[in-house]
C-alpha positions in Angstrom: 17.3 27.8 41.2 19.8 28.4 38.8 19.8 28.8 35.0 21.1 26.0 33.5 22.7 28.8 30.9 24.6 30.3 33.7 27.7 27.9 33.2 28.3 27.8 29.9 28.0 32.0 29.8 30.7 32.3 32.6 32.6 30.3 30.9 31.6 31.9 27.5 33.0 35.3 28.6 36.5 34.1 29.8 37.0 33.3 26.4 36.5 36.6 25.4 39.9 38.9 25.0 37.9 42.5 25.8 36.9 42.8 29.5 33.6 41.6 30.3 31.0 41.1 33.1 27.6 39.1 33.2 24.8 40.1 34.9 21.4 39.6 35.9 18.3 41.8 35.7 18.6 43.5 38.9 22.2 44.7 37.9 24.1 42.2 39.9 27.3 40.8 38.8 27.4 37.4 38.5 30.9 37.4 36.5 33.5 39.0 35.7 36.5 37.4 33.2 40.0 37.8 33.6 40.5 41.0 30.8 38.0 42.6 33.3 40.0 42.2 36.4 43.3 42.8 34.6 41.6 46.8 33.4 39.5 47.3 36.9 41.6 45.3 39.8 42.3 42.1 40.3 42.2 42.2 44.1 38.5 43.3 44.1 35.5 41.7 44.3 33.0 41.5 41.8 30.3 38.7 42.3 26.9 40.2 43.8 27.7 43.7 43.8 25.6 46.0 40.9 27.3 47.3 38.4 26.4 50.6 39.3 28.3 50.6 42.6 31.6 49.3 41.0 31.6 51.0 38.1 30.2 54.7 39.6 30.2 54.1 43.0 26.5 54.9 43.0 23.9 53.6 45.9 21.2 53.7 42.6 21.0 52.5 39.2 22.3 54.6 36.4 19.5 55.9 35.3 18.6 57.5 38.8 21.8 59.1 39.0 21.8 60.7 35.5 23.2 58.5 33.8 22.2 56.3 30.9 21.5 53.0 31.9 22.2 50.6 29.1 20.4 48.0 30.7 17.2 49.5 31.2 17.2 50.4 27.7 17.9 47.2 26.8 15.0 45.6 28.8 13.1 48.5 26.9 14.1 47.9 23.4 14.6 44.1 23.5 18.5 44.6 22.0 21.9 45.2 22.0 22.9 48.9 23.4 25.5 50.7 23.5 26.5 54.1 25.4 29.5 56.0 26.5 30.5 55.9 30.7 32.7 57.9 32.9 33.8 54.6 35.3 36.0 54.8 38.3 38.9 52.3 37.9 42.2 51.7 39.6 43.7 54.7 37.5 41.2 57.7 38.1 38.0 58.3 36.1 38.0 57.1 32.4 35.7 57.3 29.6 34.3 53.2 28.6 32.7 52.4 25.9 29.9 50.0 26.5 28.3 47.2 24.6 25.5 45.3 26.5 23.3 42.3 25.0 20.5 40.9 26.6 20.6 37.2 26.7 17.2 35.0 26.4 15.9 32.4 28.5 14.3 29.1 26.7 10.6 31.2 27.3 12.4 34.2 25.5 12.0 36.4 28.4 15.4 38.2 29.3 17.6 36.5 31.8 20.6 38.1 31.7 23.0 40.3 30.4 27.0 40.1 29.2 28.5 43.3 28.6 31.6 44.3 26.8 33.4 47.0 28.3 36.6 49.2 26.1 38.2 51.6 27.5 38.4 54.9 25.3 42.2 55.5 25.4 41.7 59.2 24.1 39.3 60.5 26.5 39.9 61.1 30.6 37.2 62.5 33.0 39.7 63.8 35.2 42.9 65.6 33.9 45.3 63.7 32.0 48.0 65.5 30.6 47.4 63.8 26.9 44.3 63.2 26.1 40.7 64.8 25.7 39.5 66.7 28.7 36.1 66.9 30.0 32.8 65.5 31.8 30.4 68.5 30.4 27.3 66.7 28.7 28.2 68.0 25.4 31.7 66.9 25.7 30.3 63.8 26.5 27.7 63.6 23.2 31.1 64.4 21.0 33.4 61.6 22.6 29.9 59.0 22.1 29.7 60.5 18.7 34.2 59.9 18.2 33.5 56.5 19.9 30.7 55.1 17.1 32.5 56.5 14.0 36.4 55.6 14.9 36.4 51.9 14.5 35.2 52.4 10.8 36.5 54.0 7.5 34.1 56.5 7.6 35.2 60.1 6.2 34.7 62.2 9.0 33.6 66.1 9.0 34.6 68.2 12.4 32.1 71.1 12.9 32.8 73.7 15.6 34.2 77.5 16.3 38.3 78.0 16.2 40.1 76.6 19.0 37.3 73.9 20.0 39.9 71.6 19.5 39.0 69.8 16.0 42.6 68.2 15.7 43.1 66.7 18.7 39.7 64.9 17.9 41.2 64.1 14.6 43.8 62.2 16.0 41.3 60.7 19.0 39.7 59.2 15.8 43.0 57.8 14.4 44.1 56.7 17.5 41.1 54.7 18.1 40.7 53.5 14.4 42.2 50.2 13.4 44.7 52.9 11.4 46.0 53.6 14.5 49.6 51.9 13.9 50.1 53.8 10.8 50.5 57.7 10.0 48.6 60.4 10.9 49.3 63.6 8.9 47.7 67.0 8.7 46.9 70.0 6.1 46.4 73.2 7.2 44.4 73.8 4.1 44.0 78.1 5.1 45.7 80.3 2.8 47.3 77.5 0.4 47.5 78.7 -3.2 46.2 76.2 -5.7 49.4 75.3 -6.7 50.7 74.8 -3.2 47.8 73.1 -2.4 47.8 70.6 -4.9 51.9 70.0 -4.5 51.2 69.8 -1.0 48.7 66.8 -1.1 49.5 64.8 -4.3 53.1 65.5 -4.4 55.2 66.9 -7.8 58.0 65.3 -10.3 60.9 66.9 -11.3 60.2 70.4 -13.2 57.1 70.3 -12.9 56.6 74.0 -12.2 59.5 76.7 -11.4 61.4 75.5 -8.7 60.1 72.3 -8.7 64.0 70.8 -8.5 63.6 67.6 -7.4 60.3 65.0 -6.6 58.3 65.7 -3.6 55.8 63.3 -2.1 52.6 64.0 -1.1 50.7 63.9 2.0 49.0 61.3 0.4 51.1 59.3 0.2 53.2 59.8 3.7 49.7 59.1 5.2 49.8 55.9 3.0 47.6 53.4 5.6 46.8 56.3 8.3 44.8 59.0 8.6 44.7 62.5 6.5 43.4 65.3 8.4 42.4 68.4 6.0 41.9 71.1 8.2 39.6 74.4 7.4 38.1 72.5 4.2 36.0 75.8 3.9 39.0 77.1 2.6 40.1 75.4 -0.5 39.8 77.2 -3.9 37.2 75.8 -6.1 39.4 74.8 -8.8 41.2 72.2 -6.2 37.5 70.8 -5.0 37.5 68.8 -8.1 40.7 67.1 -8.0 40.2 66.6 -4.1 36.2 65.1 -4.7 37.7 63.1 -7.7 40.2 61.6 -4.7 36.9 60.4 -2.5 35.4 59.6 -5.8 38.3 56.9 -7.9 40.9 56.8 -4.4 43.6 57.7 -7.0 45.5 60.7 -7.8 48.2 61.7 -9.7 51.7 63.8 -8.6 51.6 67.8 -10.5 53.3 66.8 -13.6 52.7 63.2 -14.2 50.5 61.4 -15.9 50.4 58.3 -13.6 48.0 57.5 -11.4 48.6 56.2 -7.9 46.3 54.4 -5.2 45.5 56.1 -2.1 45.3 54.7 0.9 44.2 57.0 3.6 41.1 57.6 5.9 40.0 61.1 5.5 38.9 63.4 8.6 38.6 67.0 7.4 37.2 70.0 9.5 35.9 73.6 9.2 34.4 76.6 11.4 32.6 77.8 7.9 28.9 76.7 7.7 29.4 74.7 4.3 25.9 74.3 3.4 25.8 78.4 3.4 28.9 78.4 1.3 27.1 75.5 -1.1 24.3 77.8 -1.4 26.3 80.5 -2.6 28.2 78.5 -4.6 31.7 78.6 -3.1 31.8 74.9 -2.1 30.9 72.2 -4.1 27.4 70.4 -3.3 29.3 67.1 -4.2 32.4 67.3 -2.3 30.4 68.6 0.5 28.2 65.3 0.6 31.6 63.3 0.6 32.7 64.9 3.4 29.9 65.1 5.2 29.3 61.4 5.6 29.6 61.1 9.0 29.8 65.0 11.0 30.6 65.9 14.4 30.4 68.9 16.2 32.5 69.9 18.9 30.6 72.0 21.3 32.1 75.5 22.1 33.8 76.3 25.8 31.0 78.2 26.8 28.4 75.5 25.3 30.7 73.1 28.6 31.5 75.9 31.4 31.3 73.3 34.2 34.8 71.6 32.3 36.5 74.7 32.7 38.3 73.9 36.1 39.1 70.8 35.0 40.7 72.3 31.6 42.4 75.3 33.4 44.1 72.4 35.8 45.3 70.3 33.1 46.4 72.9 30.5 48.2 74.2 34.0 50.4 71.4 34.3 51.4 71.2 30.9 52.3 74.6 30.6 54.1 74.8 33.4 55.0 71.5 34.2 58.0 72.4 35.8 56.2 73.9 38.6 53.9 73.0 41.3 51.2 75.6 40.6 47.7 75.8 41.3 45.2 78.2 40.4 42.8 80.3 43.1 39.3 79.9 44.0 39.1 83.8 43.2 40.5 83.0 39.7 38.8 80.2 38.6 35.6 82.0 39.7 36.8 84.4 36.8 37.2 82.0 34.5 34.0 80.6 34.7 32.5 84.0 34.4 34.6 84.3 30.4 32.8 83.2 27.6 35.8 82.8 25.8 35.6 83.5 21.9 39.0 81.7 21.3 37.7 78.3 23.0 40.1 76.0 24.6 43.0 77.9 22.5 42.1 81.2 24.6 42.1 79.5 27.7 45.2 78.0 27.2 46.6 81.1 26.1 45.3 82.8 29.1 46.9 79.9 31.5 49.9 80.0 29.7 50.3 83.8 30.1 48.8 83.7 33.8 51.8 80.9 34.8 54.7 83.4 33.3 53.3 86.4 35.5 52.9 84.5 38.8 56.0 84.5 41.0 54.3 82.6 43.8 52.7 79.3 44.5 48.8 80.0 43.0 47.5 82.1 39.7 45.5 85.0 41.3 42.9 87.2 39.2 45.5 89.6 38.8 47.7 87.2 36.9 44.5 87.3 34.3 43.5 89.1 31.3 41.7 92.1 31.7 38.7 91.2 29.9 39.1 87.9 32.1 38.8 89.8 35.3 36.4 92.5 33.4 33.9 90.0 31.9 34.3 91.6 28.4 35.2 89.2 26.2 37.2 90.3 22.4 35.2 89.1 19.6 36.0 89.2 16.1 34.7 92.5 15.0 37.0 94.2 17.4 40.1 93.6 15.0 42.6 95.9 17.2 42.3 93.7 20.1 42.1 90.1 18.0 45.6 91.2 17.0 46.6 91.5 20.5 45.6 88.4 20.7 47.5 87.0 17.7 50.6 88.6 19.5 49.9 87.1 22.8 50.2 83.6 20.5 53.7 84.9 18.5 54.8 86.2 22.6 53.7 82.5 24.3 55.9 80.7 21.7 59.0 83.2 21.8 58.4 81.9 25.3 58.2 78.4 24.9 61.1 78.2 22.8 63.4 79.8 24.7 62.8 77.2 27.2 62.2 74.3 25.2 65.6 72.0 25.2 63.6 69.3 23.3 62.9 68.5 19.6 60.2 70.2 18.1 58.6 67.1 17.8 58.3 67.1 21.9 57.3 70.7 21.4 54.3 70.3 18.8 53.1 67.8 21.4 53.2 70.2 24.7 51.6 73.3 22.5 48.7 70.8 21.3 49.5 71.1 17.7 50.9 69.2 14.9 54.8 69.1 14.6 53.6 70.8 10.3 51.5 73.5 12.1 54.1 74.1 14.3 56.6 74.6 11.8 54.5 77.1 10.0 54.2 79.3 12.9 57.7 79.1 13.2 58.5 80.1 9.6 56.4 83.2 10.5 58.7 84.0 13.4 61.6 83.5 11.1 62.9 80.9 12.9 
């Protein structure tokens, strides 16, 4: 016999504009609204299947194919849940974010359940020549972690080693904040002077130091309803903590030379490899600032902490390094990589592809078109400072490179490398070009 409920919820959800399904407690779909079709195929069939077999393909519930099953832990916990899925849709594997809430019967017992399904835009399981990459666990944890905090106005703080990737998250979180229409700007914060720092963020009038020749707005203020990303926090003088905690603290500041204050309007994600609560305790960070910024932290797990996404990374840096070409790397070589434990992250391996694509000739990357300490095993750390600078060479050689066959704007450019179009015109100021 039927609910009497069941009705009024199908018709419930086809009000709804996000794509949603409802279902009973032995995961079968009893409905499916028309956002729903539209994002996972209108031609399919919906109504007594499980969730688990349209949305994984899976014979078993969630939770016996390791996965989280949202509504086991809501038959568990009595409430709403929420977790982060890798679905199959008509578009490849894609990261969803799910919403599930249990829905009473007149006894209060759980009848059924409606769940809100949003695709996370910024996040692929398979390769996808834009966005985040990967399917590790960890990676997974981070993207759940990007997913909770995004929708807010939370101030963000990105934890993790160079080259994990902490401004592409950045803009994952301003892409999927409701600041996503408006600017997002970055700060290499790393070897600014005071001075420069401050002129750099709030901006400067007229005269107000030498060679200060005409007004110059801030980043503040070009970020005026987006996002500012501060990256390497660790790094900022202590003098320039104040001004940047008194920011967080009135959400004014004033240009170098004026007197006048102006309203900020910015969401602030910053991010650092330091260990800040080391640096509080030894007094080169500020306690205060560091409990502004820490408001809501993520860490981005290292490439060796998500070894089973390097194929899957190697692939898609592949075709954007070398787009131009149908390439494809060895079993032999990709057997190599996995063997790395890669000190530089994502950056190395990118590095690596990037190098690996100019030396092959043929039709697949071999372990001979790798690194040495690739096909050796031996990675270069930090303490071996004649072979980081190798390294910092390979990076000035890859974007001789690029440039040289780069016919777009640098705009285009910033995008292929991975980097903001003002970190990309820093590097290039240290080429002298």
């Amino acid at each position: 016999m039927k609910s009497p409920l069941l009705p009024e919820l199908v018709s419930f959800i086809e009000t709804l504009p996000e794509p949603h399904i409802l279902c009973d407690r032995q995961y079968r779909v009893l409905a499916a609204n028309n956002a729903y079709r539209r994002s996972f195929g209108v031609n399919q069939v919906y109504a007594g299947r499980t969730c688990f077999d349209i949305s994984h393909h899976f014979s078993v519930p969630c939770d016996q194919a390791g996965e989280t099953c949202p509504l086991q832990q809501s038959l568990r916990s009595g409430q709403r849940e929420r977790v982060l899925h890798l679905h199959q849709t008509p578009q490849g594997e894609a990261y969803v974010n799910i919403e599930l809430s249990p829905i009473r019967d007149a006894k209060g017992d759980i009848a059924y359940f409606i769940e809100k399904m949003e695709p996370l835009a910024v996040a692929r399981g398979l390769s996808d020549a834009q966005g985040l990459v990967g399917r590790a666990p960890a990676f997974k944890h981070m993207l759940e972690m990007v997913a909770r905090v995004a929708p807010s106005e939370a101030t963000v703080l990105l934890l993790g080693e160079s080259g994990t990737g902490k401004e592409l998250v950045a803009r994952a979180i301003h892409d999927a904040s409701r600041r996503a229409g408006k600017p997002f700007v970055a700060l290499d914060c790393s070897g600014l002077t005071e001075t420069l720092f401050e002129s750099e963020l709030f901006g400067h009038e007229r005269g107000a130091f030498t060679g200060a020749n005409t007004r110059s707005v801030g980043l503040i203020e070009v970020a005026s309803g987006g996002t500012l990303f501060l990256d390497e926090v660790g790094d900022i003088p202590l003098v320039m903590q104040v001004k940047l905690l008194r920011l967080l603290e009135t959400g004014t500041y004033r240009r170098v030379g004026s007197a006048e204050p102006h309203k900020a309007d910015i969401r602030l994600v910053s991010a650092t490899h330091r260990n800040l609560r080391e640096m509080v305790t030894s007094s080169s960070f500020r306690q205060d600032l560091y409990f502004r910024l820490n408001t809501f932290p993520v860490e981005l797990p290292a490439l060796r902490e998500r070894s089973s996404d390097i194929p899957l990374l190697a692939i898609s840096l592949l075709s954007r390094v070398a787009a131009d070409r149908n390439l494809v790397i060895s079993e032999e070589a990709i057997d190599l990589l996995l063997h790395y434990d890669y000190p530089g992250n994502v950056r190395e391996l990118r590095n690596i592809i990037e190098r690996a694509s100019l030396l092959c000739d043929g039709e697949a990357i071999q372990p001979i078109h790798l690194p040495e300490e690739v096909r050796s095993g031996h990675a270069v750390h930090a303490n071996n400072t004649a072979k980081c600078a190798s390294l910092e060479e390979l990076e000035r050689q890859t974007l001789e490179t690029r440039l040289a066959h780069h016919r777009g704007s640098r705009k285009k450019l910033a995008t292929e490398l991975g980097i903001s179009e003002r970190t990309l015109y820093r590097k290039l100021k240290r080429l002298g070009e």
